[in-house]
C-alpha positions in Angstrom: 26.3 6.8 10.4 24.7 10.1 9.1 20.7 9.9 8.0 20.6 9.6 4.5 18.3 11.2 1.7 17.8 9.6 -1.5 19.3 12.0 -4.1 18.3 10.8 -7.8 19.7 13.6 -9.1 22.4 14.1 -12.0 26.0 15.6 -11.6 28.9 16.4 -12.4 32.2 14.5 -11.3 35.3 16.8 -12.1 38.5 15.2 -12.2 42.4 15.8 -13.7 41.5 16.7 -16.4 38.2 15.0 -17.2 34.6 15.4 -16.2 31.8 12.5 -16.5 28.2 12.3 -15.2 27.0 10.7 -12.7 23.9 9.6 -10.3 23.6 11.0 -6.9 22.1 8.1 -5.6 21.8 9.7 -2.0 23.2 12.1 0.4 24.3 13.1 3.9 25.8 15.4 6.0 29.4 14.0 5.2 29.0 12.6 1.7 27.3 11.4 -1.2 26.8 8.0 -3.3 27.4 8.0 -6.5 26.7 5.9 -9.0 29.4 6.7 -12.1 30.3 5.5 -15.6 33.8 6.2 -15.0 36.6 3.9 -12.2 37.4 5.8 -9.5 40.3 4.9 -7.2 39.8 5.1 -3.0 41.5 8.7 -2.0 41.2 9.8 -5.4 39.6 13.4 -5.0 36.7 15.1 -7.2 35.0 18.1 -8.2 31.0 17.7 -7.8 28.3 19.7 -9.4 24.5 19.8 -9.1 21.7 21.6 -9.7 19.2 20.4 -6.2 16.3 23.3 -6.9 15.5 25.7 -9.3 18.7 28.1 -9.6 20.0 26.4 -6.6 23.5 24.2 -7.2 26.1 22.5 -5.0 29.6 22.5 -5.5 31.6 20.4 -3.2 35.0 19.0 -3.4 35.2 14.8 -2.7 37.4 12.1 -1.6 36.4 8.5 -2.6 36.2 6.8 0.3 35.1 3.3 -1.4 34.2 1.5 -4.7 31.9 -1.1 -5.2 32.0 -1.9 -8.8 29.8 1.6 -10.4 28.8 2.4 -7.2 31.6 5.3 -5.3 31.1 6.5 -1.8 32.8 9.4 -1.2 33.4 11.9 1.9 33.0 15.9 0.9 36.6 17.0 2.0 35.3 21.0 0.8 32.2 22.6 0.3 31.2 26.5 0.1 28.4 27.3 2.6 25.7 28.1 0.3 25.9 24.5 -0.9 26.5 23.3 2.5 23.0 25.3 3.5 21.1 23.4 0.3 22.2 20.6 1.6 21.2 20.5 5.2 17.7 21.8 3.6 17.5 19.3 1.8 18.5 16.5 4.2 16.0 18.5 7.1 13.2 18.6 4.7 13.5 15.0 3.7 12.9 13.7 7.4 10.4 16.6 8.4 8.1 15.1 5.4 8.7 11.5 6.7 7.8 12.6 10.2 4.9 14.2 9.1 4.0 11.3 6.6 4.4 8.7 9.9 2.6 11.3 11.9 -0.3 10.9 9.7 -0.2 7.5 9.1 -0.3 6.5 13.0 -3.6 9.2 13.7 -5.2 7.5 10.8 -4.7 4.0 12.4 -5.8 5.0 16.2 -9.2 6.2 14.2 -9.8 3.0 13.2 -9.3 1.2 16.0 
């Protein structure tokens, strides 16, 4: 399983002909959960935009891989490379600032020893 990084941001679900907002509720590598007003069926295939920085937005293409009542799962199937850049940022940055955060955490702890 990919490392995932808490998204919280809004999107865009394209689909047919019918778009709906949604929750990015976290990301990887391979795929994003989503958390969606709208039923989605398992293979059923969406459009995805968000804005992730200022001026920076991801478009990818999507395949749900599983529903669990609001909550959709789905693979990214296509994605430009710019967006596929932001996202490996954003995914890198994520577990740098962890790693940092425990770096810190553990120094602080053999001081007061």
């Amino acid at each position: 399983r990919d490392p995932r990084v808490p998204g919280f941001r809004r999107g865009l679900l394209e689909y047919d002909d019918f778009s709906s907002a949604c929750l990015i509720e976290n990301v990887s590598a391979r795929g994003f959960r989503l958390e969606c007003l709208d039923e989605f069926l398992i293979g059923q295939r969406l459009r995805l935009t968000s804005t992730f920085g200022p001026g920076e937005t991801i478009r990818c293409e999507l395949e749900v891989r599983h529903v669990e009542g609001s909550s959709v799962g789905a693979a990214i199937v296509g994605m430009d490379a710019r967006s596929a850049r932001l996202c490996r940022e954003l995914i890198e940055e994520h577990y740098a600032l962890l790693l940092r955060q425990r770096t810190v955490r553990r120094t602080r702890a053999s001081m007061t020893v």
